[in-house]
C-alpha positions in Angstrom: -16.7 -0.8 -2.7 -17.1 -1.9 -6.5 -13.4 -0.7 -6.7 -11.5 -3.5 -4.7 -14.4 -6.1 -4.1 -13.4 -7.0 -7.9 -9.5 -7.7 -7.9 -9.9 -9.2 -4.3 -12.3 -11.8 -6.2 -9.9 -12.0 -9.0 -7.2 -13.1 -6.8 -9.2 -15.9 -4.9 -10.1 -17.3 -8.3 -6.5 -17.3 -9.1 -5.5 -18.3 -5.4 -7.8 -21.5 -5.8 -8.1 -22.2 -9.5 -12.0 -21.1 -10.1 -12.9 -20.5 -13.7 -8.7 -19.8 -14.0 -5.1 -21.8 -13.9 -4.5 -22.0 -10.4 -1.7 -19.0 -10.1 -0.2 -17.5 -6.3 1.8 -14.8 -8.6 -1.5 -13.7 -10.3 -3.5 -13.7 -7.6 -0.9 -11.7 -5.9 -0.8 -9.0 -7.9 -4.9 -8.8 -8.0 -4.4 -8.4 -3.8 -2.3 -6.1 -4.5 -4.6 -4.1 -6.5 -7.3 -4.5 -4.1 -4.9 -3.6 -1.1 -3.9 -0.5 -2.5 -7.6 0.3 -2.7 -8.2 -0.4 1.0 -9.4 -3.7 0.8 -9.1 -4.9 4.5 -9.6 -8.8 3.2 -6.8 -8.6 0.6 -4.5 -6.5 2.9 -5.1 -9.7 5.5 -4.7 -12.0 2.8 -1.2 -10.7 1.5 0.2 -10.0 5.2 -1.0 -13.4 6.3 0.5 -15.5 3.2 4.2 -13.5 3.0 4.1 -14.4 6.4 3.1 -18.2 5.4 5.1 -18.5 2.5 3.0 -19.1 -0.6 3.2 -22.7 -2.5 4.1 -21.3 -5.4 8.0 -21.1 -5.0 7.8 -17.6 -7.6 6.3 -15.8 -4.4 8.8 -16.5 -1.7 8.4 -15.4 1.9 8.8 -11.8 2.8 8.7 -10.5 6.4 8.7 -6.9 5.3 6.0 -7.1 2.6 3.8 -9.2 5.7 4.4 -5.9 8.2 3.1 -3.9 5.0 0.3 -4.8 5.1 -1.0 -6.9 8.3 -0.3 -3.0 9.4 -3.2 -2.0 7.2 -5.5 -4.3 7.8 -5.0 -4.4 11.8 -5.8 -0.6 11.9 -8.6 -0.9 9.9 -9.7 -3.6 12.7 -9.3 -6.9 11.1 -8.7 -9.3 14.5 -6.8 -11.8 12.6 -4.1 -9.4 11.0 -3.6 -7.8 14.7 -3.3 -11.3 16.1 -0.7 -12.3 13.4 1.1 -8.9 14.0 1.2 -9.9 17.9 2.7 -13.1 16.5 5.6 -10.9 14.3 6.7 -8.9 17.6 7.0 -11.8 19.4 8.8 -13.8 17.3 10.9 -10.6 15.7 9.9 -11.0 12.1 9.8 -8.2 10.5 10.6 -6.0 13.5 12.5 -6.1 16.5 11.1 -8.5 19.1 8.6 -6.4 21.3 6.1 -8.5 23.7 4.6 -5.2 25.3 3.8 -4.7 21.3 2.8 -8.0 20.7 0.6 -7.7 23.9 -0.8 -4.3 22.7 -1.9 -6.3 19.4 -3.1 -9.1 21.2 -5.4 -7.4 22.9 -7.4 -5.1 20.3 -8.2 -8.6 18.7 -9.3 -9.8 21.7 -11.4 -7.3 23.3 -13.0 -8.2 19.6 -13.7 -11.6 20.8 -11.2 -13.4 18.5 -10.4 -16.7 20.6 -6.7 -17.2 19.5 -5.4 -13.8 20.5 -7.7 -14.1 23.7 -5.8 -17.3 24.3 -1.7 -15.4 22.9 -3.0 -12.5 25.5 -3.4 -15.0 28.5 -0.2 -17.1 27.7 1.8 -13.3 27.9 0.2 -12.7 31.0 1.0 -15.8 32.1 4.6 -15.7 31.5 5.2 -12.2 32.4 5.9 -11.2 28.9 5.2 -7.2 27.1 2.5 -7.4 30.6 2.7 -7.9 34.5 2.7 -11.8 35.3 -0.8 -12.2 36.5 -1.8 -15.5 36.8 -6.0 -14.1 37.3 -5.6 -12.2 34.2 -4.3 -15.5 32.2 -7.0 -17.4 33.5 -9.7 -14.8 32.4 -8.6 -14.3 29.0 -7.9 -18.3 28.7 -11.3 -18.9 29.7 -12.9 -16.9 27.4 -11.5 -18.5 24.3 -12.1 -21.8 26.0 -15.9 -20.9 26.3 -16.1 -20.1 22.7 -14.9 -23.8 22.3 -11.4 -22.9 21.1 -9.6 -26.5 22.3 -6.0 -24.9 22.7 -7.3 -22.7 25.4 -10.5 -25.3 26.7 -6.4 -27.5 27.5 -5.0 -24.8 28.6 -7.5 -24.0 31.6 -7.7 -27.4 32.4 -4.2 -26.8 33.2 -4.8 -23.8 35.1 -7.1 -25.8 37.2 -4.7 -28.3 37.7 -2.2 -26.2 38.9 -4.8 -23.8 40.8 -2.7 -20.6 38.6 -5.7 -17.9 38.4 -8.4 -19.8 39.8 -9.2 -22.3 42.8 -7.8 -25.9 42.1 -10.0 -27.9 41.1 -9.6 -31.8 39.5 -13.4 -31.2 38.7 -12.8 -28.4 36.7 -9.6 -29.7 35.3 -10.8 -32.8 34.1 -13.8 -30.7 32.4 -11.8 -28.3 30.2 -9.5 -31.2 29.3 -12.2 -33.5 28.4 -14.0 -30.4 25.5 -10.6 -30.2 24.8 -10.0 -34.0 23.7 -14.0 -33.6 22.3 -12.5 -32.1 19.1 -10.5 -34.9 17.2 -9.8 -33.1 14.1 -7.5 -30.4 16.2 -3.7 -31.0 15.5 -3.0 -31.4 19.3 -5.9 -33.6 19.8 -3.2 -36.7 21.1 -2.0 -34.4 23.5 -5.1 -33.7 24.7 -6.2 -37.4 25.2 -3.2 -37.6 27.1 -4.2 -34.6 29.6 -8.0 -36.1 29.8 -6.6 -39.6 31.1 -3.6 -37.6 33.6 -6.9 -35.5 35.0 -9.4 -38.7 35.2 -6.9 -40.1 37.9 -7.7 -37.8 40.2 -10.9 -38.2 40.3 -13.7 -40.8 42.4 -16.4 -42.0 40.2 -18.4 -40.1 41.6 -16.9 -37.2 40.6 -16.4 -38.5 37.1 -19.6 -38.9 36.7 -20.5 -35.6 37.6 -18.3 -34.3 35.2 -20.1 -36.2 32.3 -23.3 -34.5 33.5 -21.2 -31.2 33.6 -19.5 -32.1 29.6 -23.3 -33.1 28.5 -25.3 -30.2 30.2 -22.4 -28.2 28.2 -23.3 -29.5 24.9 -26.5 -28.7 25.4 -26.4 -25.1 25.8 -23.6 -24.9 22.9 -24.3 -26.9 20.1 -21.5 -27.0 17.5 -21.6 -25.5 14.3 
């Protein structure tokens, strides 16, 4: 363990200037060390950032080096390098586009319980994508991100309600999901979600907005935030 847990530290101390000049080329080459040892955390790190491109303009983006090692670290289980590797066949960096791949990916991260591939799986199930279009199956994945109060998929199933894709329409229900959706102002979509929230409140009575906030409420209750 002692012989990667020490370049991986190396590197975030370069990677965010602790005790060290602030240096993505030397903290690089410390992943790299770690990587090679089987570090899962630096493998993830390196995939993730050639992906990303790293502010440091001596490190440019690298497709190849990303599949390297996103590889590693998504067979030794890590659900955010098998997420982003979902992301590569779908998008064909790297590799050939390949949604039944991409799909395959997907859905070892989210049988872990990782919300954002829960949420990629149900989008490829609902557009038919590398899987069978099945609307119940996008609705089932989507909901269990939602519930782990990921907003991208807490707006998505309001939209499912809306439209009654993969589960009984329902304004209710639809006006629920948008409303924990719009609940979380420092997510990048958050506008977008107002916009859905004050769309879904039209089709409701008061009285049925009302019930909602007792629904939203009771909610918060039982899952406090973090």
């Amino acid at each position: 363990m002692k012989g990667f847990l020490e370049p991986y530290n190396l590197g975030i101390a370069y990677a965010n200037g602790l005790g060290v000049p602030k240096n993505d080329v030397e903290a690089v080459k410390w992943w790299v060390m770690a990587a090679a040892h089987g570090s899962t955390e630096a493998q993830d790190i390196l995939g993730t950032m050639y992906v990303r491109q790293f502010k440091d303009p001596g490190v440019p983006r690298d497709y190849s080096e990303a599949m390297k090692w996103l590889v590693k670290a998504a067979e030794q289980g890590s659900p955010g390098a098998q997420d982003l590797l979902g992301w590569m066949y779908c998008k064909g960096q790297g590799v050939p586009e390949d949604y039944a791949e991409a799909a395959k990916w997907f859905r070892k991260a989210a049988e872990q319980g990782y919300a954002a591939a829960q949420r990629d799986l149900a989008i490829l199930y609902f557009r038919g994508e590398g899987v069978p279009q099945d609307f119940a199956e996008a609705a089932k994945w989507t909901r269990k991100a939602a519930e782990q109060g990921y907003a991208p998929a807490q707006r998505d199933l309001g939209v499912l309600y809306a439209e009654g894709k993969g589960v009984s329409q329902d304004n209710v229900q639809s006006y629920f999901w948008y409303s924990m959706a719009a609940s979380r102002p420092e997510e990048k979509e958050h506008r977008l979600y107002l916009i859905g929230k004050d769309r879904a409140a039209k089709k409701l009575t008061p009285e049925q907005l009302e019930k909602t906030q007792d629904m939203i409420r009771e909610w918060e209750e039982k899952h406090p935030r973090k």
